[in-house]
PQR file with spaces between the fields and no chain letter, atoms N, CA, C, O and H, PARSE charges and radii, in Angstrom:
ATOM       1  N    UNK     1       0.843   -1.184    0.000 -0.4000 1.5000
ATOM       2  CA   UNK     1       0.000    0.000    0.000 -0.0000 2.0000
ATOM       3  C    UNK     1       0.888    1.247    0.000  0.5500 1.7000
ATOM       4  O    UNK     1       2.031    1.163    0.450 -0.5500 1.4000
ATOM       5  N    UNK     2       0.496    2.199   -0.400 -0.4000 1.5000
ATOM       6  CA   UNK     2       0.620    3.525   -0.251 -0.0000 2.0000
ATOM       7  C    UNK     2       1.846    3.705   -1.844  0.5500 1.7000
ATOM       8  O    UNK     2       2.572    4.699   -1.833 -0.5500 1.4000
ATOM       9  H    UNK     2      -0.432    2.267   -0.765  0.4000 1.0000
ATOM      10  N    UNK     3       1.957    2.764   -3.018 -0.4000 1.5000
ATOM      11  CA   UNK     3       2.805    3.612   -3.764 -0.0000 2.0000
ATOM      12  C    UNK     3       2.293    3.625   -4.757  0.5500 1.7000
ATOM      13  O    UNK     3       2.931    3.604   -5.809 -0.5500 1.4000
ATOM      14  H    UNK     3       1.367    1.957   -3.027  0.4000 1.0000
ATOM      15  N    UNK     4       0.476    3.678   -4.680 -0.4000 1.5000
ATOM      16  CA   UNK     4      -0.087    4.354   -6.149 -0.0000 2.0000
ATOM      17  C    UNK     4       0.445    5.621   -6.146  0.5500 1.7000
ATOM      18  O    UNK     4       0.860    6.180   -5.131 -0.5500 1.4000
ATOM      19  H    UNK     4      -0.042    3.696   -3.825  0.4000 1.0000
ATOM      20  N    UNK     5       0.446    6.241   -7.605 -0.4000 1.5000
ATOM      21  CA   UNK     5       0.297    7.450   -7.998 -0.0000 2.0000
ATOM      22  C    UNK     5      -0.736    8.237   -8.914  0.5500 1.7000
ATOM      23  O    UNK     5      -1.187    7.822   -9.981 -0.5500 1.4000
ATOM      24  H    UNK     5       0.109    5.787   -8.430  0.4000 1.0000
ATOM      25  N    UNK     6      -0.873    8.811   -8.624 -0.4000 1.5000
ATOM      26  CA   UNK     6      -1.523    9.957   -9.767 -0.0000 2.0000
ATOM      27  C    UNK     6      -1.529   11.386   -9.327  0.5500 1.7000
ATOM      28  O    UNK     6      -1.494   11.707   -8.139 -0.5500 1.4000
ATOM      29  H    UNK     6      -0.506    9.147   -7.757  0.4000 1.0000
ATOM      30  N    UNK     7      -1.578   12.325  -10.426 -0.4000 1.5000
ATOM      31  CA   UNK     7      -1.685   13.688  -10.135 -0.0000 2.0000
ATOM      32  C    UNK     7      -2.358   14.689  -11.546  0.5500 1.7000
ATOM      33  O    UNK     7      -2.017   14.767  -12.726 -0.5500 1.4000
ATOM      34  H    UNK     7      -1.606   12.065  -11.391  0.4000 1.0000
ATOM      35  N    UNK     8      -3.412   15.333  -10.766 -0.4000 1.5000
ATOM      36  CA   UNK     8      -3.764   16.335  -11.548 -0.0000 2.0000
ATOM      37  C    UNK     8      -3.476   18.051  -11.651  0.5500 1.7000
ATOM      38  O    UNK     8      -3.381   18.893  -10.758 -0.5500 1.4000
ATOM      39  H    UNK     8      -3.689   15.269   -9.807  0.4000 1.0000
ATOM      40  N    UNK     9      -3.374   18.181  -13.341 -0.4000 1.5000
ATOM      41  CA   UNK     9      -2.842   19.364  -13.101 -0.0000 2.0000
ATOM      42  C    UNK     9      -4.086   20.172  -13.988  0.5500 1.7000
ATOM      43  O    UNK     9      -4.515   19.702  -15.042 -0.5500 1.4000
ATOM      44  H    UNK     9      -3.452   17.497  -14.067  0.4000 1.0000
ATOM      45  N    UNK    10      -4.535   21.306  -13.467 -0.4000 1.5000
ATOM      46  CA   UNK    10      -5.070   22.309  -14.070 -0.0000 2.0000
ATOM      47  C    UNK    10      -4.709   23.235  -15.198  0.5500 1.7000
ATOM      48  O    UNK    10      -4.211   24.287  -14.798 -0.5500 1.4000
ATOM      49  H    UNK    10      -4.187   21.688  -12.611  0.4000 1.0000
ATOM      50  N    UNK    11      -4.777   23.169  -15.960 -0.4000 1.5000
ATOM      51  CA   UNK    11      -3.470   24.282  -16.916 -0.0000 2.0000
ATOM      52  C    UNK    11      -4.698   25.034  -17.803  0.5500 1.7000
ATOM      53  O    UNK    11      -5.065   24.756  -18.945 -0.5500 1.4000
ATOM      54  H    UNK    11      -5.181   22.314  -16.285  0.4000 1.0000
ATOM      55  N    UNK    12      -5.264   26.187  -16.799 -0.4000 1.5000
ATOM      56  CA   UNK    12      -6.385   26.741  -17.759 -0.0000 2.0000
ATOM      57  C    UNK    12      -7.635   25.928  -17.928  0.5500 1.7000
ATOM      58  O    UNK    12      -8.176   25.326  -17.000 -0.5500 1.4000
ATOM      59  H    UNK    12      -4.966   26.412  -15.872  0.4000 1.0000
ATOM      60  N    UNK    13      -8.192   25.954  -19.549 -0.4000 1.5000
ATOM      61  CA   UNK    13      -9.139   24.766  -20.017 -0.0000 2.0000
ATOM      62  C    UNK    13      -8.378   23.977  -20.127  0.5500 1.7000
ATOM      63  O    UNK    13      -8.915   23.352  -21.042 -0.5500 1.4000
ATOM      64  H    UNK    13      -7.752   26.443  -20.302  0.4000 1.0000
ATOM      65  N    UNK    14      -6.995   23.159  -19.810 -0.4000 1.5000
ATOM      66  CA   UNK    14      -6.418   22.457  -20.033 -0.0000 2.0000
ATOM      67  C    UNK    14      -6.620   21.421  -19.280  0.5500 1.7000
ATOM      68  O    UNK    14      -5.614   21.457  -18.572 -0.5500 1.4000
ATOM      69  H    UNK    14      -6.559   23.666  -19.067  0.4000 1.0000
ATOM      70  N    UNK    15      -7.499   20.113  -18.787 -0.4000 1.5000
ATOM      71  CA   UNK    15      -7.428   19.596  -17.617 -0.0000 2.0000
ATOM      72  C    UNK    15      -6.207   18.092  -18.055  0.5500 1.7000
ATOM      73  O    UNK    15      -6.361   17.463  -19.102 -0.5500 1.4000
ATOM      74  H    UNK    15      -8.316   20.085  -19.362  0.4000 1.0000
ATOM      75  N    UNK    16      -5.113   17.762  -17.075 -0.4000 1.5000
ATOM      76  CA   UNK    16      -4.223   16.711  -17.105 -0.0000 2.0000
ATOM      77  C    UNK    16      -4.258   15.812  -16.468  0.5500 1.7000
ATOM      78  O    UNK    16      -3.889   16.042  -15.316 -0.5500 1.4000
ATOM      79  H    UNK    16      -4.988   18.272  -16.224  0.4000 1.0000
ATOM      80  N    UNK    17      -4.623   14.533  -16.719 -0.4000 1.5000
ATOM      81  CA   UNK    17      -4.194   13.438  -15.257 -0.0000 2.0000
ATOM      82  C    UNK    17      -2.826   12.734  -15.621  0.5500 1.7000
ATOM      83  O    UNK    17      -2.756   11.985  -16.596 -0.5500 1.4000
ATOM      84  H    UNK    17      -4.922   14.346  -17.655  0.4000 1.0000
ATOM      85  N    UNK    18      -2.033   12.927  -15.025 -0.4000 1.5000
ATOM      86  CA   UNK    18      -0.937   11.915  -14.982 -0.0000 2.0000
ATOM      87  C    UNK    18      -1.270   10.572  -13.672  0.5500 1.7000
ATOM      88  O    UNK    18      -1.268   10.532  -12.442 -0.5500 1.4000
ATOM      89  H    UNK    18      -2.090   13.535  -14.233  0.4000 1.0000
ATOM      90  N    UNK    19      -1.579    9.424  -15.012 -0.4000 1.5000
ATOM      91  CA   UNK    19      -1.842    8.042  -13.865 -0.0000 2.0000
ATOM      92  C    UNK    19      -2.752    8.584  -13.279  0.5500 1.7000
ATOM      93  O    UNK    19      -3.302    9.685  -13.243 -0.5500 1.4000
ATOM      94  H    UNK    19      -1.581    9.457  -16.012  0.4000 1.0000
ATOM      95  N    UNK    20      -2.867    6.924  -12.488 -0.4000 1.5000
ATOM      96  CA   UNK    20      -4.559    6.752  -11.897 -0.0000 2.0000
ATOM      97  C    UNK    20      -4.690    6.209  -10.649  0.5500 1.7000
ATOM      98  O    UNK    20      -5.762    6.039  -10.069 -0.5500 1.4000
ATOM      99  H    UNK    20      -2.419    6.030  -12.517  0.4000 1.0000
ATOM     100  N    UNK    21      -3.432    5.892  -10.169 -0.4000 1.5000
ATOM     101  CA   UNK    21      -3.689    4.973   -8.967 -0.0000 2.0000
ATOM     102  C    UNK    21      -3.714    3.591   -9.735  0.5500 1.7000
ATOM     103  O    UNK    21      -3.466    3.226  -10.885 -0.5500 1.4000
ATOM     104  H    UNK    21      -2.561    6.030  -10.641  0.4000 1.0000
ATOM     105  N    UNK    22      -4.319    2.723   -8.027 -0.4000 1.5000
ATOM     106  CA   UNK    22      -4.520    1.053   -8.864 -0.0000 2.0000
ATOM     107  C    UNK    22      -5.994    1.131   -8.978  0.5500 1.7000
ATOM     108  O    UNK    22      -6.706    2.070   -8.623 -0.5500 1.4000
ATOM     109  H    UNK    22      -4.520    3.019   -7.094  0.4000 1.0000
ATOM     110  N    UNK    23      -6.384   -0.085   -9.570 -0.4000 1.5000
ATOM     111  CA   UNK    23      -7.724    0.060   -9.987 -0.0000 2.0000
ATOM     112  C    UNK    23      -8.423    0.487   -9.122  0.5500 1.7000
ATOM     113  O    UNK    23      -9.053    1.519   -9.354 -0.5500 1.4000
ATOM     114  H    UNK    23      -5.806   -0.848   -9.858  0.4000 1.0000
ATOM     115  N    UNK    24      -8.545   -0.168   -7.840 -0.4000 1.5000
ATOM     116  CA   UNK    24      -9.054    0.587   -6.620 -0.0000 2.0000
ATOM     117  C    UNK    24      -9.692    1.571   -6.393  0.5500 1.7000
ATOM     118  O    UNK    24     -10.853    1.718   -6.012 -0.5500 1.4000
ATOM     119  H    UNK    24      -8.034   -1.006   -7.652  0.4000 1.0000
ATOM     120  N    UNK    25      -8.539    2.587   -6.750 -0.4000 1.5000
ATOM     121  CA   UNK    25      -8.622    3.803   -6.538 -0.0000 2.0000
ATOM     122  C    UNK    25      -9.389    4.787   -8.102  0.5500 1.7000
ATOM     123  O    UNK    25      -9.345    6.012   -8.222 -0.5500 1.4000
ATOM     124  H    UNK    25      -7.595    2.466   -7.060  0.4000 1.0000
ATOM     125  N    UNK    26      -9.960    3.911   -9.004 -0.4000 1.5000
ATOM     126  CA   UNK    26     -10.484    4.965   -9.825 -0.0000 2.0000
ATOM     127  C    UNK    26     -11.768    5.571   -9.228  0.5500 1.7000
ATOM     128  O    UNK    26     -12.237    6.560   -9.792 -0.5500 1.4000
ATOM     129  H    UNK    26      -9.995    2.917   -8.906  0.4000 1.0000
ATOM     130  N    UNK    27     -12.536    4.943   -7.861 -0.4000 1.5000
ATOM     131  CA   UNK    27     -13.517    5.877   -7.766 -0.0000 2.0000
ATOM     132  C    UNK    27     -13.190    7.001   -6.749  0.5500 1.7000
ATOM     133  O    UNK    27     -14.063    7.821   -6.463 -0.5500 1.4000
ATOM     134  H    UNK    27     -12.156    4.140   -7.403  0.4000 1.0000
ATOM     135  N    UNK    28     -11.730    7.068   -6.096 -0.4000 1.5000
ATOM     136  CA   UNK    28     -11.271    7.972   -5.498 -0.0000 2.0000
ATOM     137  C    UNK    28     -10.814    9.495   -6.464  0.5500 1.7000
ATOM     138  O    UNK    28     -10.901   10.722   -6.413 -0.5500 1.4000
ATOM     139  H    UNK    28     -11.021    6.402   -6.328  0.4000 1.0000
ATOM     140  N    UNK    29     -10.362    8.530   -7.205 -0.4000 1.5000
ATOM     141  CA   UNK    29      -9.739    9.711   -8.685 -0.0000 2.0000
ATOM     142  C    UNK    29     -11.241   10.267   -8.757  0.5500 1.7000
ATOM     143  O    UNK    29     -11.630   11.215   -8.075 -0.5500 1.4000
ATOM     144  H    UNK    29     -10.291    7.534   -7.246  0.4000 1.0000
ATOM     145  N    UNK    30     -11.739    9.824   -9.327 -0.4000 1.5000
ATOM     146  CA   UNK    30     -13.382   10.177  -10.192 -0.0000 2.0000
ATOM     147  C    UNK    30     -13.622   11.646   -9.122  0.5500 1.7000
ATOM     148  O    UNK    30     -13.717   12.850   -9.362 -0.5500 1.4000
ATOM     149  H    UNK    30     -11.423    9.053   -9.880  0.4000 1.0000
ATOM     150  N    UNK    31     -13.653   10.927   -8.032 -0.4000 1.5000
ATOM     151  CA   UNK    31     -14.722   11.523   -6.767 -0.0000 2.0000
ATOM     152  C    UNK    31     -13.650   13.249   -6.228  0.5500 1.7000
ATOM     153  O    UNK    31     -14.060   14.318   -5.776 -0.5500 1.4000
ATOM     154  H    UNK    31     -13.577    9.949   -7.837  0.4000 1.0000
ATOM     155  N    UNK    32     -12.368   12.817   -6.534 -0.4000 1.5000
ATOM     156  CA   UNK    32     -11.683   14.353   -6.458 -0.0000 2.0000
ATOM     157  C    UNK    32     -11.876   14.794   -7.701  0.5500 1.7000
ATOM     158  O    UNK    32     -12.670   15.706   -7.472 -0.5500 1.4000
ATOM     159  H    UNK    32     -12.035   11.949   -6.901  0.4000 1.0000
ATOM     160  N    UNK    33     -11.708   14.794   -8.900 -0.4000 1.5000
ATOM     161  CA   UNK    33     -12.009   15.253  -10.065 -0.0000 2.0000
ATOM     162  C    UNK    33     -13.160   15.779  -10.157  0.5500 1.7000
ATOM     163  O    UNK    33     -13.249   16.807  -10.829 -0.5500 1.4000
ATOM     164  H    UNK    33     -11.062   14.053   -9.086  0.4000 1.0000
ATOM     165  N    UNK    34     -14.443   15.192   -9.468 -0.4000 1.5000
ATOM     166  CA   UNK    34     -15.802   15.827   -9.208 -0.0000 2.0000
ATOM     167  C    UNK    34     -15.644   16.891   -8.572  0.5500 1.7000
ATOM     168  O    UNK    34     -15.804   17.953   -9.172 -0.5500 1.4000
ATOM     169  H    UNK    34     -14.371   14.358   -8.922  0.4000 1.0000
ATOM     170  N    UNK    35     -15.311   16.882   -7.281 -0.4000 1.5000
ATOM     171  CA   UNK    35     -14.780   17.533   -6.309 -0.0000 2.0000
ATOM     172  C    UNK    35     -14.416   18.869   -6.636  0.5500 1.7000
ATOM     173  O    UNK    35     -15.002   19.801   -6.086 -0.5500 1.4000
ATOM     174  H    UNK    35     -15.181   16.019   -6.794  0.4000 1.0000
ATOM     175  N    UNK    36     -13.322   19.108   -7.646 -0.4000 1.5000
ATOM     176  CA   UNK    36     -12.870   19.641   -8.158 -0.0000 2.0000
ATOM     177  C    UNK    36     -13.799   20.673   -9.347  0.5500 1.7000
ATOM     178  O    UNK    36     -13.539   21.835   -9.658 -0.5500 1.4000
ATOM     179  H    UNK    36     -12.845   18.350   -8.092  0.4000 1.0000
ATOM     180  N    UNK    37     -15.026   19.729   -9.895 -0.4000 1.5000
ATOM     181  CA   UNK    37     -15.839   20.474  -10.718 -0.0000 2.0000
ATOM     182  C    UNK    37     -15.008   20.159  -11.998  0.5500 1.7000
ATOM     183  O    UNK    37     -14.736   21.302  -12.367 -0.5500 1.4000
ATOM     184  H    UNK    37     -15.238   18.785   -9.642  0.4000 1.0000
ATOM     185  N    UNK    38     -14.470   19.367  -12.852 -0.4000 1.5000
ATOM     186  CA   UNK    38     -13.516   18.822  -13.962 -0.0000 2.0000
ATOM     187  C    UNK    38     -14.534   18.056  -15.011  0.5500 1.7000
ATOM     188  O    UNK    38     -14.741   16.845  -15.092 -0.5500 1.4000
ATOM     189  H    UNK    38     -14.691   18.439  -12.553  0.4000 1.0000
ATOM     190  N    UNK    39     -15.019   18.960  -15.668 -0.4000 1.5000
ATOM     191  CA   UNK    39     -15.877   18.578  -16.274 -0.0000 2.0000
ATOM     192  C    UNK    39     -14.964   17.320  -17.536  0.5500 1.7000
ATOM     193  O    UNK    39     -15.541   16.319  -17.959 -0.5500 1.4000
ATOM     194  H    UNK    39     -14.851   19.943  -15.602  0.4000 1.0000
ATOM     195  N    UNK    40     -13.765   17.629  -17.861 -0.4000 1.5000
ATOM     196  CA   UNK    40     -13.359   16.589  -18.447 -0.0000 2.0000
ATOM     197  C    UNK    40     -12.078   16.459  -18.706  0.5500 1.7000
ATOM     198  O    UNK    40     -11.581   17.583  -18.646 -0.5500 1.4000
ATOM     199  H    UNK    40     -13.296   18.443  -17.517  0.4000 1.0000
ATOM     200  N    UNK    41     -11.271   15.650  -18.968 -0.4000 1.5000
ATOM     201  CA   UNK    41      -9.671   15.522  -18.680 -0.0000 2.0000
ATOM     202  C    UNK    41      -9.149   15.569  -19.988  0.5500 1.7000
ATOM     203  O    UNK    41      -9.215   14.572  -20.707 -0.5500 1.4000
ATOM     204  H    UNK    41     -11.674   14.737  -19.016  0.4000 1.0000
ATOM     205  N    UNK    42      -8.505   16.896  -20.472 -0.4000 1.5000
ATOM     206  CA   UNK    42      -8.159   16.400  -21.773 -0.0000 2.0000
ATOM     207  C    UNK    42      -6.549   15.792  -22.210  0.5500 1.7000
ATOM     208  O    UNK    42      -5.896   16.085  -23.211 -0.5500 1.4000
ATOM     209  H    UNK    42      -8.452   17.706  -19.888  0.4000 1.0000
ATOM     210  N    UNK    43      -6.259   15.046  -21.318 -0.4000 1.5000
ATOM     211  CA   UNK    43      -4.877   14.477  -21.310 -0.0000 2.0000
ATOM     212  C    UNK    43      -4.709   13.603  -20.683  0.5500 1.7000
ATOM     213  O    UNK    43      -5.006   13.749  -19.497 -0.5500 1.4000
ATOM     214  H    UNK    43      -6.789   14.808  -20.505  0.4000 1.0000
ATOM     215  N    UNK    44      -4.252   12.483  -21.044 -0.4000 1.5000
ATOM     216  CA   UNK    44      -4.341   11.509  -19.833 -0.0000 2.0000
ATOM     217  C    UNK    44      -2.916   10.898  -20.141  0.5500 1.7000
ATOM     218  O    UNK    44      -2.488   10.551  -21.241 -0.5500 1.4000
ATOM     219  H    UNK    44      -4.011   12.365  -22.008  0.4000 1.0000
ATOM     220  N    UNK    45      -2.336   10.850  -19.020 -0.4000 1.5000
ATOM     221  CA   UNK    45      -1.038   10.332  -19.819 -0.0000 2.0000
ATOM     222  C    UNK    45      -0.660    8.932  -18.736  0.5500 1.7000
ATOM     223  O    UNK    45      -1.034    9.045  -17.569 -0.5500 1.4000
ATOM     224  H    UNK    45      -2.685   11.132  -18.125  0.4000 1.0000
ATOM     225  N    UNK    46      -0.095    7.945  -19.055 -0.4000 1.5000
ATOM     226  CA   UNK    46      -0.348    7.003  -18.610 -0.0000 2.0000
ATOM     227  C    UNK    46       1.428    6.855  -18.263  0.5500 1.7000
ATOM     228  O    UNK    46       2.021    6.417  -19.249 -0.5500 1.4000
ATOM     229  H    UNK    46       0.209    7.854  -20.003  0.4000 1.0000
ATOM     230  N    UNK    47       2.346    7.140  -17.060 -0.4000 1.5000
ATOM     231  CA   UNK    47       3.789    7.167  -17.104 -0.0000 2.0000
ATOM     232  C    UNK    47       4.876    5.496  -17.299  0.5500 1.7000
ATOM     233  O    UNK    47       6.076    5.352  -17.537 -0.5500 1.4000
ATOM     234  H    UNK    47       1.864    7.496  -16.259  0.4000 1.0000
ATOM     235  N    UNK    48       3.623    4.364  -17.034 -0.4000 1.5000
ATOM     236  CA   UNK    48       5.131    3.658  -17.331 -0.0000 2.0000
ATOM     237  C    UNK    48       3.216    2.678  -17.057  0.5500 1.7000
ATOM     238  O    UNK    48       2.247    3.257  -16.566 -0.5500 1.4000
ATOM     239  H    UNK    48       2.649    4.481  -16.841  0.4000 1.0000
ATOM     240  N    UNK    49       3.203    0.812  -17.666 -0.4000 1.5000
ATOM     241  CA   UNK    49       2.122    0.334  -17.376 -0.0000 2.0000
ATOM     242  C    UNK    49       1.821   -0.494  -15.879  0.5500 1.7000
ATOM     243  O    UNK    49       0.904   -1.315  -15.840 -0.5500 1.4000
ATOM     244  H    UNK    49       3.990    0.342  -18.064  0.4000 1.0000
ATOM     245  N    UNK    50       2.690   -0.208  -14.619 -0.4000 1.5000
ATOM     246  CA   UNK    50       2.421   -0.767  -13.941 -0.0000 2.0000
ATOM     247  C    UNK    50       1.427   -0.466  -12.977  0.5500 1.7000
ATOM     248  O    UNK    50       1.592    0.711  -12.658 -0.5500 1.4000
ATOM     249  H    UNK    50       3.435    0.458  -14.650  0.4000 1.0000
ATOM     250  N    UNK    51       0.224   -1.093  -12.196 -0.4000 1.5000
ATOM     251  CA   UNK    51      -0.427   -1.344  -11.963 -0.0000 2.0000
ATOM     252  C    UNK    51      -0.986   -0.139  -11.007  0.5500 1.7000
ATOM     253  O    UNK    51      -2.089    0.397  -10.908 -0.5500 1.4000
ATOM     254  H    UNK    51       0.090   -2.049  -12.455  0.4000 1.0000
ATOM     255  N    UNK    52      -0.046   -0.001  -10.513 -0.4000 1.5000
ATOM     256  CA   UNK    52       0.106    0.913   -9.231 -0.0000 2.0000
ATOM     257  C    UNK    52      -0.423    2.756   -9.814  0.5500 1.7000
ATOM     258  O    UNK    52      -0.684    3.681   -9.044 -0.5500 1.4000
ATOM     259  H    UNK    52       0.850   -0.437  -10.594  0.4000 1.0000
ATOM     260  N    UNK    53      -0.446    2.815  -11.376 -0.4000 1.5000
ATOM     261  CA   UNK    53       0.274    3.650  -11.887 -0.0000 2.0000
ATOM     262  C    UNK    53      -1.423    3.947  -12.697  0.5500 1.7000
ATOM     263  O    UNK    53      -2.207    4.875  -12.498 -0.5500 1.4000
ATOM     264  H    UNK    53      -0.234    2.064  -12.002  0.4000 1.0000
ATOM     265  N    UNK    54      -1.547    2.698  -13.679 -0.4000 1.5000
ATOM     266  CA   UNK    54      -2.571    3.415  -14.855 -0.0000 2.0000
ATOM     267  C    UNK    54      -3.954    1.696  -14.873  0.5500 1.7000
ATOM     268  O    UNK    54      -4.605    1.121  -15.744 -0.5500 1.4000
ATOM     269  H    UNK    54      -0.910    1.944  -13.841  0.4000 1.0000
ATOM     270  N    UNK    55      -3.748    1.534  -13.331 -0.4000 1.5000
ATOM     271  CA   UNK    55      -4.787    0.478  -12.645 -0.0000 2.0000
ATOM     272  C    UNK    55      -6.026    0.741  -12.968  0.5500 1.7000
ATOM     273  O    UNK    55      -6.588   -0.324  -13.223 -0.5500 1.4000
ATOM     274  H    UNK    55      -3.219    2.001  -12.623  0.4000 1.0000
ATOM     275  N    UNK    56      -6.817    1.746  -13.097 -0.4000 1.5000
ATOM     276  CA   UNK    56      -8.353    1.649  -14.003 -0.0000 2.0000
ATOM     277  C    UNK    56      -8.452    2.689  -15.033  0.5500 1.7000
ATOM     278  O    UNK    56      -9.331    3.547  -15.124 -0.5500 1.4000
ATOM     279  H    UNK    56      -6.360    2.612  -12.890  0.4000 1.0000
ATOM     280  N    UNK    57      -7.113    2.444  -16.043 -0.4000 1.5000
ATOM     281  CA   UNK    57      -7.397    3.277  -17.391 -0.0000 2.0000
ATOM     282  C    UNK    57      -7.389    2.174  -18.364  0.5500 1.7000
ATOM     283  O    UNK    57      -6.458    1.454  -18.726 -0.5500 1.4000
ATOM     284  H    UNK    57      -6.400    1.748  -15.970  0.4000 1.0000
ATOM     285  N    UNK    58      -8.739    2.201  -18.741 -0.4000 1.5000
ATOM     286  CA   UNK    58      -8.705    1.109  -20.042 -0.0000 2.0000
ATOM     287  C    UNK    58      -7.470    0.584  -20.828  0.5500 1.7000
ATOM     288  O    UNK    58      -6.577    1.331  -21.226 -0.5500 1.4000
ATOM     289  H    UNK    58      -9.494    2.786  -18.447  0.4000 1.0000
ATOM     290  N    UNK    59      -7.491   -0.700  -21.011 -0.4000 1.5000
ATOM     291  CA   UNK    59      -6.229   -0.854  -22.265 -0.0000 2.0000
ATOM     292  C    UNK    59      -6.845   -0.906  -23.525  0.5500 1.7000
ATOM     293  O    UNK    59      -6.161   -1.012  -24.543 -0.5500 1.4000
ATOM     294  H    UNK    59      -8.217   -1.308  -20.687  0.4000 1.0000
C-alpha cells in the first residue's frame, strides 16, 4: 500500500491526469475530479504500465 500514484494538473481549459492509482482507486480519482468540478480531462497520460500507476485506465 501507499505507492499508487496519480496527479492532476489544471493548466487553464487544459485539464491533465498523470496516472490513476490502482484500480481501486479509480472511484477515489473520479470523486476528487468531481470535487474539483472537472468537467473533463483532456490528457491523460499514462507514465510507465504498472499497476500501481494506470490500474483503471482502459487498455
Amino acid at each position: 500500500m501507499g505507492q499508487a500514484d496519480s496527479m492532476f494538473i489544471d493548466y487553464g481549459d487544459t485539464d491533465i491526469l498523470v496516472d490513476a492509482g490502482n484500480n481501486a482507486d479509480g472511484p477515489l480519482v473520479v470523486n476528487y475530479l468531481k470535487k474539483l468540478k472537472t468537467d473533463d480531462v483532456e490528457i491523460l497520460i499514462g507514465s510507465h504500465h504498472h499497476e500501481d500507476h494506470i490500474g483503471p485506465i482502459p487498455a
